[in-house]
C-alpha positions as CSV (number, residue, x, y, z in Angstrom):
1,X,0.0,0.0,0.0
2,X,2.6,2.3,1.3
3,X,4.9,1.5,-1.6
4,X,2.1,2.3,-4.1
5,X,1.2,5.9,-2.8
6,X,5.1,6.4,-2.7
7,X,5.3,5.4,-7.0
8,X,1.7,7.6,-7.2
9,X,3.4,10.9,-5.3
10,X,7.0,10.3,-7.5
11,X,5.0,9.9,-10.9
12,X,3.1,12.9,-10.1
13,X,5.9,15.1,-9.4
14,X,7.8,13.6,-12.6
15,X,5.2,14.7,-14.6
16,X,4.3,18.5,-12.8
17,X,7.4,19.4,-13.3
18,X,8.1,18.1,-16.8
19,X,4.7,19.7,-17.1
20,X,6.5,23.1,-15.6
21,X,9.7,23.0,-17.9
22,X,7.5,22.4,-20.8
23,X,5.2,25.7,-19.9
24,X,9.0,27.4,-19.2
25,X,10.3,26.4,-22.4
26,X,6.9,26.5,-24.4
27,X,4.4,29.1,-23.4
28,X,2.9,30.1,-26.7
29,X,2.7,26.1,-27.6
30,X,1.2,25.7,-24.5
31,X,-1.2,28.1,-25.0
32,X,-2.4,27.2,-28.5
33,X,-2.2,23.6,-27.0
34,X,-4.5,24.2,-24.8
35,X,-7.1,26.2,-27.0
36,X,-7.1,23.7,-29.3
37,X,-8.0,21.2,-26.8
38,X,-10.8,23.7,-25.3
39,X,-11.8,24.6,-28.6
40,X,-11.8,21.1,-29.9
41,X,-14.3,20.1,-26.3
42,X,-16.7,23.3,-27.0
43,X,-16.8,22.2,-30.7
44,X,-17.7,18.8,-29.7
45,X,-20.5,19.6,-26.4
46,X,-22.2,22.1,-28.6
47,X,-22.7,19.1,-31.5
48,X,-24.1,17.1,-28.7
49,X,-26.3,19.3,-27.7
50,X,-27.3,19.9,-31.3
51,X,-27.5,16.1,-31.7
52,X,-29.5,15.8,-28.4
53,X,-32.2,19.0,-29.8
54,X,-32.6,16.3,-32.8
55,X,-33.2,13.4,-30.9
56,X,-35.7,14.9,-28.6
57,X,-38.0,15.1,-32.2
58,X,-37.1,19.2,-31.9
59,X,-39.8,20.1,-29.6
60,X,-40.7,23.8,-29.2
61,X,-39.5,23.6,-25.7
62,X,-36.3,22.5,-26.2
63,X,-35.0,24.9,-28.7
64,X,-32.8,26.9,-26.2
65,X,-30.9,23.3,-26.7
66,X,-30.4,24.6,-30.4
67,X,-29.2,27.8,-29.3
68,X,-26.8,26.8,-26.5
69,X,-25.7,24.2,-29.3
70,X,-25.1,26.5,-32.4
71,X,-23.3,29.5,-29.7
72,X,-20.9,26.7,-28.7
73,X,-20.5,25.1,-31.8
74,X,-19.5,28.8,-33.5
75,X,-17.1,29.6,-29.9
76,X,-15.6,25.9,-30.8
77,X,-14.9,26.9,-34.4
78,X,-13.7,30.7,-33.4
79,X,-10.9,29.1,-30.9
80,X,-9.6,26.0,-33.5
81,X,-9.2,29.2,-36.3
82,X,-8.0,32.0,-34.2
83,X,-6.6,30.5,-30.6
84,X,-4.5,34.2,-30.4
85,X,-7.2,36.2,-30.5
86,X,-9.1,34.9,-27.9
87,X,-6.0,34.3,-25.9
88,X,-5.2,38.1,-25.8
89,X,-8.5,38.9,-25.0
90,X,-8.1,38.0,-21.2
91,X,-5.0,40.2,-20.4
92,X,-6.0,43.2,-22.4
93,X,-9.5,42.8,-20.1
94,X,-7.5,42.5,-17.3
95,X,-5.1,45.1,-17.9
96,X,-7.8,47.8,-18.7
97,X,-9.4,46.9,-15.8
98,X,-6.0,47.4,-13.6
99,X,-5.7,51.0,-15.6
100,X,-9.0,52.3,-14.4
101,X,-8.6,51.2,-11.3
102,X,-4.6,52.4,-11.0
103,X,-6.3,56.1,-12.3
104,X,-8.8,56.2,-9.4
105,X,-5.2,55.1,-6.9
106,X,-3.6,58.0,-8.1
107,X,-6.5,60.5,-7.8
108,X,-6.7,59.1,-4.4
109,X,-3.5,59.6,-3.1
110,X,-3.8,63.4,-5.2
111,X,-6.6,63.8,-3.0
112,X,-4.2,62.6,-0.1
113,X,-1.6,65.4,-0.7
114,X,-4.3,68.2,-0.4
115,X,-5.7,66.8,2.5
116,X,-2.3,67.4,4.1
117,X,-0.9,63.8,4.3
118,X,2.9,63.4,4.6
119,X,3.1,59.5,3.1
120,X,1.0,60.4,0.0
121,X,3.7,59.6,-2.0
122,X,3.6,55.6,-1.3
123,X,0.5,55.3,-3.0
124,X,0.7,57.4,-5.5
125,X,3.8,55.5,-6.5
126,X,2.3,52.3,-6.3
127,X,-0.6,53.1,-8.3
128,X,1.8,54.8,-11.3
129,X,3.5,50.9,-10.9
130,X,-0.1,49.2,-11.3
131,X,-1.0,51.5,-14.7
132,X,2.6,50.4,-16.5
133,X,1.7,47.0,-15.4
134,X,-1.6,47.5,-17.1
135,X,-0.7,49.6,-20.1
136,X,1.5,46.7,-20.7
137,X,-0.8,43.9,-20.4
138,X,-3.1,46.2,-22.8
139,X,-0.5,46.6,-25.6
140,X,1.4,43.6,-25.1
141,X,-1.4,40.7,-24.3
142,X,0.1,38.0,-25.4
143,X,3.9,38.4,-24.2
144,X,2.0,39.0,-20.3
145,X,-0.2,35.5,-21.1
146,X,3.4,33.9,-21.9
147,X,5.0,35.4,-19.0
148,X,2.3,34.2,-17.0
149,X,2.4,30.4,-18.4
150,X,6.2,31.1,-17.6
151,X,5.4,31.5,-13.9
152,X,2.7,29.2,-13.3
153,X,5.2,26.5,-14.9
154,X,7.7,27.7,-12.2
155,X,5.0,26.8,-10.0
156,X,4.7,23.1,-11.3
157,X,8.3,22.7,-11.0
158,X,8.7,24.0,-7.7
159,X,5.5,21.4,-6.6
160,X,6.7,18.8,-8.5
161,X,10.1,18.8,-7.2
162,X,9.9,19.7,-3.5
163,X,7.0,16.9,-3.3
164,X,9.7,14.5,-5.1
165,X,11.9,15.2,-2.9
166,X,9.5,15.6,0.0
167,X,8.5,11.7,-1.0
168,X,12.1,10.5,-1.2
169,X,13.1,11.8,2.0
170,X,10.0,10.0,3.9
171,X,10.5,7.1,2.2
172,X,14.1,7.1,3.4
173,X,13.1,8.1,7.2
174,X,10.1,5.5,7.5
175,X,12.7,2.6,5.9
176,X,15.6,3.8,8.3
């Protein structure tokens, strides 16, 4: 039993952090990789629900079914033909939401300064920080998604190799 869980933790942490090295090497693979594979499921569940519409002898009731079908069906077919598209979408969200809200930090601490605070400074600094970081992720969407992949493979390989070794070392204590 013991020896199984042991081979179970050391696979896993093999394959996070070959997992990891490949999102470190790879990100843009990685990321078309993985809209394919999202595309290809949305592409498929929305021609079963357009199959299940059919089979149900297309009652009036169940049309929604058609609807959800054809909308994911078309979202399927959108992220197989243009996976970069929809990839830079999610950064250039997030960084115009981190803009407008990095404006409102910085006519905060404005308003700190004339309200006589000392340590305005801090925040208005930090704020100025937080809109580069957003003008970037605005003009640059896809190099922040990669540098993201980049860090969350960093993460598998960390995880992978401190359980690995975490594993090894309580194998080696519980044997000794």
């Amino acid at each position: 039993m013991l020896k199984g869980i042991r081979n179970s933790f050391i696979s896993t942490s093999v394959l996070y952090t070959l997992l990891g090295l490949v999102l470190i090497a790879a990100p843009g693979k990685a990321i078309r990789w993985a809209c394919f594979l999202i595309g290809a499921v949305t592409l498929w569940y929305g021609i079963s629900r357009i199959m299940a519409y059919r089979r149900s002898g297309m009652e009036y009731g169940r049309r929604f079914e058609l609807f959800i079908g054809a909308a994911l069906v078309a979202l399927g077919a959108f992220l197989l033909v243009s996976p970069r598209f929809i990839v830079s979408i999610i950064p250039a969200a997030l960084g115009i939401y981190i803009l407008v809200d990095s404006v409102s930090a910085i006519k905060r601490a404005l308003d700190m300064k004339a309200l006589g605070f000392e340590k305005w400074w801090g925040p208005f600094i930090s704020a100025l920080v937080l809109s580069v970081f957003g003008a970037v992720m605005v003009l640059n969407p896809f190099g922040t998604l990669e540098a993201l992949i980049r860090f969350v493979g960093v993460g598998f390989v960390f995880d992978g190799l401190s359980t690995l070794v975490s594993t090894i070392l309580a194998d080696r204590l519980y044997r000794g």
